[in-house]
C-alpha positions in Angstrom: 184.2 79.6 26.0 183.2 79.2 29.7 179.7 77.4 29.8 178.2 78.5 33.1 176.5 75.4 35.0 172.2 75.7 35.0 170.8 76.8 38.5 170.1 73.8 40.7 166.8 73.6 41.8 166.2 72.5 45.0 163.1 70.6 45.6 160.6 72.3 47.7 159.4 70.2 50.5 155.7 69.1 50.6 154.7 70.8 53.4 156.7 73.9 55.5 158.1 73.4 58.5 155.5 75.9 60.4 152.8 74.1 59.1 153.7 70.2 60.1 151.2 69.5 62.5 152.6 69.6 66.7 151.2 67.4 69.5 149.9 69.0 72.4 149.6 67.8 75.4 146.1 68.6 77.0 145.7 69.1 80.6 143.5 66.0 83.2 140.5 67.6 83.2 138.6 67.2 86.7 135.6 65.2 86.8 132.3 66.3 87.9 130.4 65.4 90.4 128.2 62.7 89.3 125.2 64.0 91.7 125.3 67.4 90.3 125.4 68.3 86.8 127.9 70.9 85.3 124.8 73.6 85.0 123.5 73.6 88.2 124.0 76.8 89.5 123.0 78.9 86.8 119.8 77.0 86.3 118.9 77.1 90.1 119.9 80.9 89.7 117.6 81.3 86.9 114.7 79.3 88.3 114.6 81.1 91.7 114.5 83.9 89.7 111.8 83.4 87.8 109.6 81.9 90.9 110.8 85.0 92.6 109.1 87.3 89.4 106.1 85.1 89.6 105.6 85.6 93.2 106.3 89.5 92.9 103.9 89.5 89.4 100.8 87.5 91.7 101.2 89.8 94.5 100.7 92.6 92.2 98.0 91.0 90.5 96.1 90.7 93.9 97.1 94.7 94.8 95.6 95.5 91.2 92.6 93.5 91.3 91.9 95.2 94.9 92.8 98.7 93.5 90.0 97.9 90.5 87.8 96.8 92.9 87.9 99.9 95.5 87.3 102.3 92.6 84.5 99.9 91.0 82.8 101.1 94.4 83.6 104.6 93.8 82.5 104.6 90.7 79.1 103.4 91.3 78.9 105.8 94.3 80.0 108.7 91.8 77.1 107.4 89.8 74.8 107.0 92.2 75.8 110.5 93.3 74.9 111.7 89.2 71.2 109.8 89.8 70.6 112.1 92.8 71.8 115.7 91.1 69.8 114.2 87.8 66.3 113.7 89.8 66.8 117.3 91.6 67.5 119.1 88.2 64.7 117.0 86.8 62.1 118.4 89.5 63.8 122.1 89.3 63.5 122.0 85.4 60.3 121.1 85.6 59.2 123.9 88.3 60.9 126.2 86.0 58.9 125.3 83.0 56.0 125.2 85.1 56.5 128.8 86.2 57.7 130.3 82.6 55.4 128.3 80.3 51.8 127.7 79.7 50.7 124.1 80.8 50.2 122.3 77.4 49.9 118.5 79.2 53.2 117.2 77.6 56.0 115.9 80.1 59.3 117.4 80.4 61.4 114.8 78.9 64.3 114.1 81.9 67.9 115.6 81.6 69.1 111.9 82.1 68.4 108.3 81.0 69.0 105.5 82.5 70.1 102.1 81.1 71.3 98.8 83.5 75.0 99.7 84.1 77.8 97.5 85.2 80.9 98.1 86.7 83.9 95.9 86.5 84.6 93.2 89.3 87.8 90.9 90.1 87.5 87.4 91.2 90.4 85.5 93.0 89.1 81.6 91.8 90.4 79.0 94.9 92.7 77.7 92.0 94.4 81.6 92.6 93.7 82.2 88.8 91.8 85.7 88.4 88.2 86.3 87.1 87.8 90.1 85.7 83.7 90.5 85.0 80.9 93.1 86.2 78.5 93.5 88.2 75.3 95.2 88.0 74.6 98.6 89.6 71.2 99.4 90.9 69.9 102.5 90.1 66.7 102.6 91.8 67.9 100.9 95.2 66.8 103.8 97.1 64.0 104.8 95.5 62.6 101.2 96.5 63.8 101.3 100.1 62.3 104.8 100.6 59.1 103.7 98.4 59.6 100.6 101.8 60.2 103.0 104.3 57.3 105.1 103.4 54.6 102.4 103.2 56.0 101.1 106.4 55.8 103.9 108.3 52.1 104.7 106.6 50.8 101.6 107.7 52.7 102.2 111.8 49.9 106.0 111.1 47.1 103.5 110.6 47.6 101.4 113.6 48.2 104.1 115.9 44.8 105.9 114.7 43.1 102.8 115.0 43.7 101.9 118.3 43.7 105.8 120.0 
């Protein structure tokens, strides 16, 4: 009988041939500019953008704080304006209830109250930094100056009299 050799085995090498490592050869790389570091232009990019937001934002700021102020005036001329209508309803309602209703002594009670108002106020500090607060509104300005005006022109009568 013909007795057929085993296989040979051939021994498997440790490592294939597509794995062995390669050298590469890696191209000079240029050197920087000691002076100037590598992320210079970005940063300055970045940074004049954000000075140019800040100068945009303040100038806003300023335009707002001038916008709150304007209607801070309006507002206290609109309520000023409310005052006046009040104090002319007040004497009509009270002509009215003069006319349709027995006199019993009591006081009509007044169509409006008044407590101290404020309106709102912005500050620029010297520092630039703002300063949002109030100021007071002064309900009974006029009624003084024309309380002033009166007596003034009372006391002008009394000299006149007295010296024709």
């Amino acid at each position: 009988m013909h007795r057929k050799n085993p296989p040979v085995r051939k021994k498997k090498p440790t490592t294939p041939p597509y794995r062995q490592p390669v050298a590469i050869k890696i191209a000079p790389q240029p050197m920087h500019n000691q002076a100037q570091p590598p992320l210079s232009f970005p940063f300055k990019s970045s940074l004049e953008v954000l000075r140019q937001r800040t100068r945009e934002g303040l100038k806003r700021m300023e335009y707002q704080a001038s916008r709150i102020n304007q209607l801070s005036g309006e507002l206290e001329t609109a309520v000023l304006e409310l005052k006046a209508i009040a104090s002319q309803v007040n004497r009509d309602w009270r002509a009215l209830q003069a006319i349709e209703q027995p006199p019993t002594g009591a006081i009509a009670p007044n169509v409006c109250e008044y407590h101290i108002t404020k309106v709102p106020k912005i500050q620029q500090k010297p520092s630039g930094s703002f300063l949002l607060t109030s100021r007071p509104i002064d309900l009974f300005k006029a009624e003084r100056e024309a309380a002033q005006l009166a007596q003034t022109l009372r006391r002008r009568a009394t000299k006149k009299r007295l010296k024709g």
